[in-house]
VONU-785951 format. One record per residue (C-alpha): x, y, z; residue number from 1. Coordinates in pm, 1 decimal, decimal comma. Layout:
N
X = X; Y = Y; Z = Z; seq = NUM .
...
# end
This chain:
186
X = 452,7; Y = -1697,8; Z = 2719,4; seq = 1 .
X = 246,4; Y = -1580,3; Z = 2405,6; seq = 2 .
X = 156,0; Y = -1269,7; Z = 2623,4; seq = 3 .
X = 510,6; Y = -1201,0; Z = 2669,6; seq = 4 .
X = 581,5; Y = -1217,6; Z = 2294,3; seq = 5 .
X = 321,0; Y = -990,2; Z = 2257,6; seq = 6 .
X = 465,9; Y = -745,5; Z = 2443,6; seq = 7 .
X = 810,9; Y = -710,4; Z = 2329,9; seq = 8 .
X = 649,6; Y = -738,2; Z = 1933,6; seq = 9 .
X = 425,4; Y = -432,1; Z = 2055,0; seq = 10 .
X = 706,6; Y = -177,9; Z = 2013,5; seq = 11 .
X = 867,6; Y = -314,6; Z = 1741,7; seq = 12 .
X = 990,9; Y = -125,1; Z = 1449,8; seq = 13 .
X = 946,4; Y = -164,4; Z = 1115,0; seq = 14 .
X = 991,3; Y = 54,5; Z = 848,9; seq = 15 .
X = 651,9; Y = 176,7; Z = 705,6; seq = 16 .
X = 613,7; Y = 284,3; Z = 324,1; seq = 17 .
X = 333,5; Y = 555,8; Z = 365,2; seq = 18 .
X = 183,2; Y = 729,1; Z = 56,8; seq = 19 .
X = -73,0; Y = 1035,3; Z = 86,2; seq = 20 .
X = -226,5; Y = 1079,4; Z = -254,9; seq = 21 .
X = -603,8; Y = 1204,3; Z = -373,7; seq = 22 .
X = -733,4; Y = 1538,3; Z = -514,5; seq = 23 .
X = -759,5; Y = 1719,9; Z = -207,4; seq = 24 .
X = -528,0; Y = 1894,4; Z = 24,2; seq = 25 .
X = -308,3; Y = 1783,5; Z = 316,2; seq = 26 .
X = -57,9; Y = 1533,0; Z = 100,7; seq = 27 .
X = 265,5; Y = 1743,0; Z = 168,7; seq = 28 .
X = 117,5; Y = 1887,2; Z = 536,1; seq = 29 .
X = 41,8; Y = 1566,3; Z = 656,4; seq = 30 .
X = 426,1; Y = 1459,5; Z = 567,0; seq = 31 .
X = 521,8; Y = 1780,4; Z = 743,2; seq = 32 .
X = 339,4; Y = 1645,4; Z = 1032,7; seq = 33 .
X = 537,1; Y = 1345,1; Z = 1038,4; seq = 34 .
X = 857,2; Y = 1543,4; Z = 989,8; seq = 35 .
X = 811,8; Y = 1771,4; Z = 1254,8; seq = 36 .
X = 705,0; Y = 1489,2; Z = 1489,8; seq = 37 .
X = 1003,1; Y = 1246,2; Z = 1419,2; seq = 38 .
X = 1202,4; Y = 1566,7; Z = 1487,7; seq = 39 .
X = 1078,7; Y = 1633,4; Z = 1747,1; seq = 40 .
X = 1186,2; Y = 1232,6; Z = 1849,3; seq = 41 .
X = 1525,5; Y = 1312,8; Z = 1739,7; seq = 42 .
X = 1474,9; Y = 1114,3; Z = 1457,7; seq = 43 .
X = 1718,0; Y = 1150,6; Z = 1133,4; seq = 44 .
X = 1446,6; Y = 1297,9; Z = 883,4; seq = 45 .
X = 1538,5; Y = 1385,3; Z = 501,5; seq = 46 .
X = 1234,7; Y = 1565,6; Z = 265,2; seq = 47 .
X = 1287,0; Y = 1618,7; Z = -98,7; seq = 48 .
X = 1061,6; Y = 1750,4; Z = -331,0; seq = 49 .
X = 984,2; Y = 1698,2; Z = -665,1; seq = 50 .
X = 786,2; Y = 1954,4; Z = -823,5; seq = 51 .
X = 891,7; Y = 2290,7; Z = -571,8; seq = 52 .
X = 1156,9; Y = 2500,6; Z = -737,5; seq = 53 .
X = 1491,9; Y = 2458,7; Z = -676,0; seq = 54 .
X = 1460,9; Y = 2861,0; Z = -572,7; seq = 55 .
X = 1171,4; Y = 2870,5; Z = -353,6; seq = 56 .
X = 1205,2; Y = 2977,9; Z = -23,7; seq = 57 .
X = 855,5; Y = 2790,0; Z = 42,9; seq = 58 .
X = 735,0; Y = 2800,0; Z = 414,3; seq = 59 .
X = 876,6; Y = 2491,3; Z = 480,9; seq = 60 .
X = 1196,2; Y = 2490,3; Z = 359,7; seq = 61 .
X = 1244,3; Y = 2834,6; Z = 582,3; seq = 62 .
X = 1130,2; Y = 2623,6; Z = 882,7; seq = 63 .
X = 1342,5; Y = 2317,1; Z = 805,5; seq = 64 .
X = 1684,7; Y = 2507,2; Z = 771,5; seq = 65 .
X = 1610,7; Y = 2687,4; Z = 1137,5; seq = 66 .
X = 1481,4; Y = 2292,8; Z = 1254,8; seq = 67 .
X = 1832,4; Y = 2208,7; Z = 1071,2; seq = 68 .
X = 1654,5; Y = 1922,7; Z = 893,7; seq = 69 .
X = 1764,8; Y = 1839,6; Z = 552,3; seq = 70 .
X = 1490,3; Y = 1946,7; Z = 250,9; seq = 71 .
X = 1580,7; Y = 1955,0; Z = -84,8; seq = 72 .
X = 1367,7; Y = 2078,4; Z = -360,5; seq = 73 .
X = 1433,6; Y = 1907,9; Z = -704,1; seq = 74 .
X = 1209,7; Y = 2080,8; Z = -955,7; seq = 75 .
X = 1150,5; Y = 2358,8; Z = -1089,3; seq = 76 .
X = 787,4; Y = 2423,1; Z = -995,6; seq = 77 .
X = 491,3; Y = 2273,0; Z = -1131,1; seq = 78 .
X = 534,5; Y = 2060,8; Z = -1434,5; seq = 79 .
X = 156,5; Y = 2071,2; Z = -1531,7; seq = 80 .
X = 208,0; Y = 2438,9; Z = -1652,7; seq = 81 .
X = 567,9; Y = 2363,4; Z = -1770,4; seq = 82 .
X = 699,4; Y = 2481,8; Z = -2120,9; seq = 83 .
X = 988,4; Y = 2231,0; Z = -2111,2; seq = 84 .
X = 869,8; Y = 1885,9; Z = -2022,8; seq = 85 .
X = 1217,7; Y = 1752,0; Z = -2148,2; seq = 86 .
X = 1373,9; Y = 1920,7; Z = -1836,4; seq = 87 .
X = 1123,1; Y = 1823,8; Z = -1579,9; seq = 88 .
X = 1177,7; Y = 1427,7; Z = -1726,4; seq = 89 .
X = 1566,1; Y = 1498,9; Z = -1697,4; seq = 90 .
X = 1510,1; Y = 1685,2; Z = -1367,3; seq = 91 .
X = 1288,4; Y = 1377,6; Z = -1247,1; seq = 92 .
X = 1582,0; Y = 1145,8; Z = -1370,5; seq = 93 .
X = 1833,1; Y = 1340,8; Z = -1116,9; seq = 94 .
X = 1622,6; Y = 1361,1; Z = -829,5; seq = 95 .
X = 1532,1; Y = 1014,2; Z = -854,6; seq = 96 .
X = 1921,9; Y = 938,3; Z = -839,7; seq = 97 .
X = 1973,2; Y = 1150,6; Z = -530,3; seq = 98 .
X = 1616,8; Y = 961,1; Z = -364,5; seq = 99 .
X = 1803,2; Y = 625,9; Z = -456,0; seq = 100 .
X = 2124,5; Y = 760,4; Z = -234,5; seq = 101 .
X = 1921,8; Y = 869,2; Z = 73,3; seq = 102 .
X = 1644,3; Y = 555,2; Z = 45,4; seq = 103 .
X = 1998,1; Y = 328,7; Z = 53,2; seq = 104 .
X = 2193,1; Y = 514,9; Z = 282,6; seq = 105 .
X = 2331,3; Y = 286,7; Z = 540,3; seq = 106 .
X = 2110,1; Y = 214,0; Z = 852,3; seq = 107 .
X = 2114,3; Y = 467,8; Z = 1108,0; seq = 108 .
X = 2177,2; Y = 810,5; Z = 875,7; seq = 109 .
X = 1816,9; Y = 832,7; Z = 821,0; seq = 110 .
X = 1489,8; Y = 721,4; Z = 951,3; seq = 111 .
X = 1253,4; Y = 879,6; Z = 796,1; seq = 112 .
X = 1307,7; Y = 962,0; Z = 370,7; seq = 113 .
X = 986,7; Y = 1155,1; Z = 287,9; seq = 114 .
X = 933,6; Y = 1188,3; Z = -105,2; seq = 115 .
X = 732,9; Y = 1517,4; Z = -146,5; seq = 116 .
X = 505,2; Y = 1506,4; Z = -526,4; seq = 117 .
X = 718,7; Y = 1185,1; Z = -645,2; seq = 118 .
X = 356,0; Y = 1046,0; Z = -735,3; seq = 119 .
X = 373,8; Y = 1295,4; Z = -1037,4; seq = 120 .
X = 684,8; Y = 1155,4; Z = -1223,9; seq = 121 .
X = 552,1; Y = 827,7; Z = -1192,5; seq = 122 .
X = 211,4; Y = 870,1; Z = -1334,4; seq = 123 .
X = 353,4; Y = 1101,6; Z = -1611,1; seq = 124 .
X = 586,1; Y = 772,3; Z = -1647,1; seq = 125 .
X = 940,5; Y = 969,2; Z = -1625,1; seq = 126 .
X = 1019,5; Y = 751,6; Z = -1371,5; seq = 127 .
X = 977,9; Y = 359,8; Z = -1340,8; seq = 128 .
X = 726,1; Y = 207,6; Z = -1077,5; seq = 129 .
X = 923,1; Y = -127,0; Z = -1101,5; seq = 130 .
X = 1280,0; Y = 37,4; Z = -1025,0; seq = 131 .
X = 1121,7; Y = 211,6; Z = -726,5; seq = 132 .
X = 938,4; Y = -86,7; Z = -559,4; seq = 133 .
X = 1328,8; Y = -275,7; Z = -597,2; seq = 134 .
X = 1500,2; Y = 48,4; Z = -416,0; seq = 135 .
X = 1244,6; Y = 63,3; Z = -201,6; seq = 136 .
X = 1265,2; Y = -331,6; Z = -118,0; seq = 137 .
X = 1650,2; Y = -328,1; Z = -63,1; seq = 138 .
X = 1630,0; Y = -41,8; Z = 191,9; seq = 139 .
X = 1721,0; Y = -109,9; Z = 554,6; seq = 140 .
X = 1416,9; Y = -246,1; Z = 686,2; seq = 141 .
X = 1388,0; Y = -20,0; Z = 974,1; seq = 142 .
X = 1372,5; Y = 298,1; Z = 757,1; seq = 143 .
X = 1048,1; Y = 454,5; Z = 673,2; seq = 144 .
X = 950,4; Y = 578,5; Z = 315,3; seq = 145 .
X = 659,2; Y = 876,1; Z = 281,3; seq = 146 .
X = 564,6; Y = 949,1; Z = -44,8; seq = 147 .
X = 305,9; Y = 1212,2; Z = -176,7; seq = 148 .
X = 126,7; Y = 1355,9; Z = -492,3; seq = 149 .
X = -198,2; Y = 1273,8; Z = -702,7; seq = 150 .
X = -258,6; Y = 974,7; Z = -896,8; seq = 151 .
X = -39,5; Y = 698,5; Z = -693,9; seq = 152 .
X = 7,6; Y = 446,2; Z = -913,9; seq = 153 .
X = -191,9; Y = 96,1; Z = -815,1; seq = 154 .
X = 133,2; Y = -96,9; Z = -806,0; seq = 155 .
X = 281,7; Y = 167,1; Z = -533,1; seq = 156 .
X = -82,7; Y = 185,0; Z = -333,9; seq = 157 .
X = -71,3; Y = -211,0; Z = -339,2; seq = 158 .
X = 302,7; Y = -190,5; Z = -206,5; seq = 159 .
X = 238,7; Y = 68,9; Z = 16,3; seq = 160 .
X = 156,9; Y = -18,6; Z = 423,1; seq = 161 .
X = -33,4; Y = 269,9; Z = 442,5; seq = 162 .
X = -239,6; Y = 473,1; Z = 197,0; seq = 163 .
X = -450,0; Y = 760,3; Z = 305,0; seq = 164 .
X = -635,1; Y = 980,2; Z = 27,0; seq = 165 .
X = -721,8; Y = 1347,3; Z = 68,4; seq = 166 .
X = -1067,5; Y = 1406,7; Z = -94,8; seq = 167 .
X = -1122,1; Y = 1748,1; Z = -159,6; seq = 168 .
X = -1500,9; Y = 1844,3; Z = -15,4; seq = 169 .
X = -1468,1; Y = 2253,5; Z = -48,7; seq = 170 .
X = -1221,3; Y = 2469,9; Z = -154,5; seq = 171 .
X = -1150,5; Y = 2836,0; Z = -162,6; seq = 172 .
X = -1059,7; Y = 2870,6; Z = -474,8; seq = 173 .
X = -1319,5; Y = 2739,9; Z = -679,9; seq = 174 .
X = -1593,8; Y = 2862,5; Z = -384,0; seq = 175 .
X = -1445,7; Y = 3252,3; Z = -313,2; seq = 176 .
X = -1167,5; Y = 3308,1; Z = -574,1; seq = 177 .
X = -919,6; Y = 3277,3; Z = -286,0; seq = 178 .
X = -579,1; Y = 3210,8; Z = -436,8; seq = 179 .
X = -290,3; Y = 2991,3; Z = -246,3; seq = 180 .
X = -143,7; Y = 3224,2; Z = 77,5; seq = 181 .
X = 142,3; Y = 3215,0; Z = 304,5; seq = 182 .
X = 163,0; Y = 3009,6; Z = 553,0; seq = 183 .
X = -141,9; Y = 2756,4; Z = 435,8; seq = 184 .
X = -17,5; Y = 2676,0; Z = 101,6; seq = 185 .
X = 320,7; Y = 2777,0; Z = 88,4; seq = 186 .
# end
């Protein structure tokens, strides 16, 4: 009997919170990876992202309109360098409204609600760690949660079901001078 309940429990789904955080790169690709496979499922995947412009026409978001998957970029590109930190906070504020809608849509319109740099308005604390872990606690359980970005707060890493961290070992950059290119960065 207990090998029987093994087997149906082997296959059983749950819905994961996953966070890819660290120094290095891969964060956003690796969600991409997990996009493009649960696509590829014909899962139900939404991506929005926190820091990219509302205005870029980033690699991604190219390839996601042709895949017809929703992404929705919520920034307006990278707060570190930003003269206006009053708008990014505000602009954090809205996302984080429109990431409450899809995280509690009702079960079945999405599977997968990836996150893209929502580490970032936590750490800067825009946002509120405690709100998230309650929206993130009263979503349908089979729904899975990806979140990326630097410095993950401990509270969402002790949460989370599964943390990976990208350490950076090399870079082009700071080895040849390389700046970001099509297609690998953006």
């Amino acid at each position: 009997m207990d090998k029987l309940i093994n087997k149906k429990n082997k296959h059983r789904r749950k819905g994961l919170v996953i966070v890819n955080t660290g120094k290095g790169k891969g964060k956003t690709t690796a969600a991409l990876g997990v996009l493009t496979r649960a696509w590829g499922r014909g899962l139900k995947v939404v991506m929005l992202q926190f820091i990219k412009s509302k205005t870029g026409k980033w690699g991604e978001i190219r390839a996601a309109k042709k895949m017809g998957v929703e992404m929705i970029p919520l920034g307006a590109g990278f707060a570190f360098t930003s003269k206006d930190i009053e708008k990014d906070k505000a602009l954090a504020k809205e996302g984080w409204e429109l990431c409450k809608k899809k995280i509690l849509a009702p079960d079945g319109t999405y599977d997968i609600v990836i996150l893209d740099e929502f580490t970032y308005p936590l750490h800067y604390g825009w946002l509120s760690i405690e709100e998230v872990i309650e929206t993130l606690d009263r979503r349908p359980p089979n729904r899975h949660i990806i979140i990326t970005g630097r410095y993950a707060p401990q509270a969402l890493i002790d949460y989370a079901d599964l943390v990976t961290e990208m350490r950076q070992i090399k870079h082009p950059y700071q080895e040849q001078g390389i700046k970001a290119q099509p297609g690998i960065e953006f």
